[in-house]
C-alpha positions as CSV (number, residue, x, y, z in Angstrom):
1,X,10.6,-30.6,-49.6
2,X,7.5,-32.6,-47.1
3,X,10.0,-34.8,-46.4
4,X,12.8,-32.2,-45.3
5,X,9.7,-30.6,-43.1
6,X,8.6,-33.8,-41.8
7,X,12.0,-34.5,-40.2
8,X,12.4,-30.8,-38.9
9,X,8.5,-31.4,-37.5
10,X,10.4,-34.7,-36.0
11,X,13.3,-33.0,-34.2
12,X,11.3,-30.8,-32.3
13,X,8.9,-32.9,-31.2
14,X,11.8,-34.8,-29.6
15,X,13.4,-31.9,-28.1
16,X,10.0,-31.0,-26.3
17,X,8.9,-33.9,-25.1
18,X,12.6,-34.2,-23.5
19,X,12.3,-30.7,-22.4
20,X,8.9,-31.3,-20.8
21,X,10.2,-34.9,-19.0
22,X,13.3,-32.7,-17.4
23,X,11.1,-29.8,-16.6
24,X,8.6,-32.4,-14.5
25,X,11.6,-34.4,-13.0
26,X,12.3,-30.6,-11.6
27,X,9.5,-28.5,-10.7
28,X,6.1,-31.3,-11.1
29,X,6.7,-33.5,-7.9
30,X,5.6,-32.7,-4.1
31,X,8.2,-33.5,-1.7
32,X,5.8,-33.0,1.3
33,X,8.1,-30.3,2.5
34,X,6.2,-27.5,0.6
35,X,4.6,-24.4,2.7
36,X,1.4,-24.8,2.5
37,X,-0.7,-21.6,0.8
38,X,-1.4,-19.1,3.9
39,X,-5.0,-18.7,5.3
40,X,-5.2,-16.2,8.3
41,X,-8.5,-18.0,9.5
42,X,-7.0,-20.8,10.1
43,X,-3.6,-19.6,11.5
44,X,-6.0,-17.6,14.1
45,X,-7.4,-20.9,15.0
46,X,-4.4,-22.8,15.4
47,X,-3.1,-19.9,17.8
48,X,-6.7,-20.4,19.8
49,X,-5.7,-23.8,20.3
50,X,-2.3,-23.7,20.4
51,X,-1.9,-24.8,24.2
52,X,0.2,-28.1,23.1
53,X,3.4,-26.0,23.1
54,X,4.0,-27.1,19.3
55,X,6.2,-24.1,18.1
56,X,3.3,-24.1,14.5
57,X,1.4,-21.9,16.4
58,X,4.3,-19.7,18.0
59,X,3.1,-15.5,17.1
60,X,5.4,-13.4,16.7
61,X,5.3,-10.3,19.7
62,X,6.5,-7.2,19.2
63,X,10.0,-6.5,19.9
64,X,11.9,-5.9,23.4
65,X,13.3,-2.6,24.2
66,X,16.9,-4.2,23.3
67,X,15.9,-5.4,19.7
68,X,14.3,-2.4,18.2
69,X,11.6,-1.1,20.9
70,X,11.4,2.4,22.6
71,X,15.3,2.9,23.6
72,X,15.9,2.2,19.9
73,X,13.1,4.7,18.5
74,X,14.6,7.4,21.2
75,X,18.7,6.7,20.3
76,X,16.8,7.2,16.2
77,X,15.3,10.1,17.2
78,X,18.3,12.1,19.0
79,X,20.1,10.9,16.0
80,X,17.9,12.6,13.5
81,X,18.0,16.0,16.1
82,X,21.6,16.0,17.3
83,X,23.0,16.9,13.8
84,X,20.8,20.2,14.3
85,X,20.3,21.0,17.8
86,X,22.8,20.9,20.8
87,X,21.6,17.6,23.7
88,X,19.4,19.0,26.3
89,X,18.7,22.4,24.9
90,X,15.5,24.5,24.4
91,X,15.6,23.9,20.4
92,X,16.5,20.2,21.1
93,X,13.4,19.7,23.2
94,X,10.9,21.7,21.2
95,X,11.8,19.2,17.5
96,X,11.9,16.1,20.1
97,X,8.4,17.1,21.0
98,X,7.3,17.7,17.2
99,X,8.9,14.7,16.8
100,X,7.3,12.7,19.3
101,X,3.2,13.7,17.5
102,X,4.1,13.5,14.1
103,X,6.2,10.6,13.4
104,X,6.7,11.8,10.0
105,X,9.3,15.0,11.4
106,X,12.7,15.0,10.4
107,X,14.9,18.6,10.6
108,X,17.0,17.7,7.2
109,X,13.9,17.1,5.4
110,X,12.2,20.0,7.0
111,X,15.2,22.2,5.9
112,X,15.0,21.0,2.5
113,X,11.2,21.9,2.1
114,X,12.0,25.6,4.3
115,X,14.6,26.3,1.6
116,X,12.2,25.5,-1.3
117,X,9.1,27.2,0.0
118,X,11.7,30.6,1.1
119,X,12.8,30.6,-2.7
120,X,9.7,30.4,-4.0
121,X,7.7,32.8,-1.5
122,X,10.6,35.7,-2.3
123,X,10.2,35.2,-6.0
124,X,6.2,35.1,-6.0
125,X,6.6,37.8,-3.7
126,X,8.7,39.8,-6.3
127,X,6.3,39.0,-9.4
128,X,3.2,39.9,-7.6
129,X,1.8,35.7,-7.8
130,X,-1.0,36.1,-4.9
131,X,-2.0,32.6,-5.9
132,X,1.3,31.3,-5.1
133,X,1.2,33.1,-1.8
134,X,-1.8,31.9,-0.9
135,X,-1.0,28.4,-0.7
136,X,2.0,28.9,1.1
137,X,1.3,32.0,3.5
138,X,-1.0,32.0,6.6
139,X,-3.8,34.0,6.7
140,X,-1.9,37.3,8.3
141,X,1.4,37.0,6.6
142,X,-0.8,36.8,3.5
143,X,-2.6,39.7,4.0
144,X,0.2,41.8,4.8
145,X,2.3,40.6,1.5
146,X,-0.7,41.3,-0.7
147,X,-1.1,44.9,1.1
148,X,2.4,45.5,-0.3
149,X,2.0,43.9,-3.3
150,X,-1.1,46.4,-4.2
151,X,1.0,49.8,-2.4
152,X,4.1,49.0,-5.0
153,X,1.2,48.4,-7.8
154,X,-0.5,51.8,-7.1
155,X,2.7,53.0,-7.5
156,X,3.2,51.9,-11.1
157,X,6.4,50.0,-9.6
158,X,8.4,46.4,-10.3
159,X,10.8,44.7,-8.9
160,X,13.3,42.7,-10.6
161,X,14.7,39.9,-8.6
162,X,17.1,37.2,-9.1
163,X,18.2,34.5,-6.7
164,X,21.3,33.4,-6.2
165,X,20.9,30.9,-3.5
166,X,20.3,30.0,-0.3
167,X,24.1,30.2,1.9
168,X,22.7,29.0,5.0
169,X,19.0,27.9,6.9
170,X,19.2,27.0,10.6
171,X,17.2,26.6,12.3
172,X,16.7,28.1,15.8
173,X,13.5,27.7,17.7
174,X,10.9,25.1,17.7
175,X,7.7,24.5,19.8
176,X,4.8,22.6,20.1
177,X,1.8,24.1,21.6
178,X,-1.5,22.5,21.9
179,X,-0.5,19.8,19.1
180,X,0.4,23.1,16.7
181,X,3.9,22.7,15.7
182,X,6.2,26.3,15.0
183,X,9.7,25.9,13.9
184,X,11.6,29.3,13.0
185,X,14.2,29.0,10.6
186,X,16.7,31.8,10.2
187,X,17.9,32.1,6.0
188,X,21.2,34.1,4.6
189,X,20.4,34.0,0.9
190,X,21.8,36.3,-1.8
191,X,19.5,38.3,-4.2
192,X,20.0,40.6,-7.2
193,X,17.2,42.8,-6.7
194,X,16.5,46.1,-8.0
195,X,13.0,48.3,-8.1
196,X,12.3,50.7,-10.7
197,X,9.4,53.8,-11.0
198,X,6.7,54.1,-13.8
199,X,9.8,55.9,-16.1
200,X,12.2,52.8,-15.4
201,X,14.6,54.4,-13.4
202,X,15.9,52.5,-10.5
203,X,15.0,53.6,-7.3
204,X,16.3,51.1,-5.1
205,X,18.1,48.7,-4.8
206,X,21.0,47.4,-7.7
207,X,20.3,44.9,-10.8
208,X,23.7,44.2,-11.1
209,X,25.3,43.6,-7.3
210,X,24.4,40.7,-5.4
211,X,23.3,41.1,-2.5
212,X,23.2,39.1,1.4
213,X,19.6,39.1,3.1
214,X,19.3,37.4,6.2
215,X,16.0,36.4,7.6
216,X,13.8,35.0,10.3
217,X,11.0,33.0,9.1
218,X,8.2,30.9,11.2
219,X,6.3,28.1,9.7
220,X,3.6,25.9,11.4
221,X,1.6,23.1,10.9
222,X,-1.2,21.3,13.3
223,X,0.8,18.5,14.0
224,X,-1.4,15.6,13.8
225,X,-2.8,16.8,10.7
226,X,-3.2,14.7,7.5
227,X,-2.2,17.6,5.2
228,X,1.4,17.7,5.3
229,X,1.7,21.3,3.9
230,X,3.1,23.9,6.6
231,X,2.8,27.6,6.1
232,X,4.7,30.8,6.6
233,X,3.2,32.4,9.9
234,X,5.7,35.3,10.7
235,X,8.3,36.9,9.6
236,X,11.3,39.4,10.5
237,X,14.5,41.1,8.7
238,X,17.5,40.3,10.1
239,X,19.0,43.2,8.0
């Protein structure tokens, strides 16, 4: 039985050491060729010096207009816009301007979030969620939600609500003013909504037709603000 182990013990000794031997053939020898590990103090000095004209010390410089400079950030930018505004219009100026301050803008993922934060303002609205409100509403709009809110609780009233979807969010005015950024965005959803009294009859509205709203909402942001976050500031029925 040792003997059967020692040769086993034997056969893999041999296959390592041939293993290592290949493995050091491959990977343990310089060629002189090999990069050298990077230190930026001494690249900075070598580009202090480098008035041989040896191309070590060559810095990359920012690119030219023609490889990825300004003309290529603007044909990006009316790119991103085009799809959502018509070239040389009011609306196409105003997002060029939001644009231009907070590199971050983009109208498809600003329609994206308006849809979101319009689904979720209508059904906060509709369950009475102030806290939800809050984060999403200005100061005013807020006010005047809340105000409602209360009136239909005094009442002894409820809505139901259920939403269908959103069938189309353009939008159709944008501005920046004083590095504040307003972009008005104009909803047609469709809602089953219904409200009843304190004895549960139904008093407007119908909980089982579906329904077209349409809707102009403004939302703003400061621009160059860390806080990505833009709130409701007006709003107006369309219908």
């Amino acid at each position: 039985m040792s003997e059967s182990f020692d040769i086993y013990t034997l056969i893999f000794l041999v296959l390592a050491v041939v293993i290592f031997l290949r493995l050091r053939n491959v990977l343990g020898r310089r060629t002189g060729s090999e990069r050298p590990p990077y230190d930026p103090y001494s690249a900075q000095d070598a580009g202090n010096a480098g008035q041989s004209g040896s191309q070590d010390t060559v810095v990359p410089l920012p690119r030219s207009r023609g490889a990825g400079g300004r003309d290529d950030m603007q044909d990006d930018l009316e790119q991103r816009i085009g799809g959502y505004a018509p070239k040389g219009s009011p609306l196409a100026q105003g997002l060029t301007d939001i644009a231009q301050v907070d590199r971050s803008f983009a109208p498809e993922e600003f329609i994206q979030g308006a849809k979101a934060a319009y689904e979720m303002i209508v059904m906060a609205f509709a369950g009475g969620d102030k806290r939800t409100l809050r984060q999403l509403l200005s100061r005013d709009v807020y006010d005047g939600f809340v105000s409602a809110i209360v009136e239909r609780e005094n009442r002894s009233e409820s809505v139901e609500t259920s939403f269908v979807g959103i069938d189309k969010a353009d939008i159709i005015e944008a501005e920046l003013k004083n590095k504040v950024a307003q972009v008005t965005v104009k909803f047609v959803s469709e809602l089953i909504t219904a409200t009843r009294d304190q004895e549960g009859r139904i008093i407007e509205g119908d909980p089982k037709k579906v329904r077209e709203v349409t809707d102009i909402w403004t939302f703003s942001r400061e621009a160059s603000s860390s806080d990505p976050n833009w709130k409701l500031v007006a709003t107006e029925a369309a219908n």
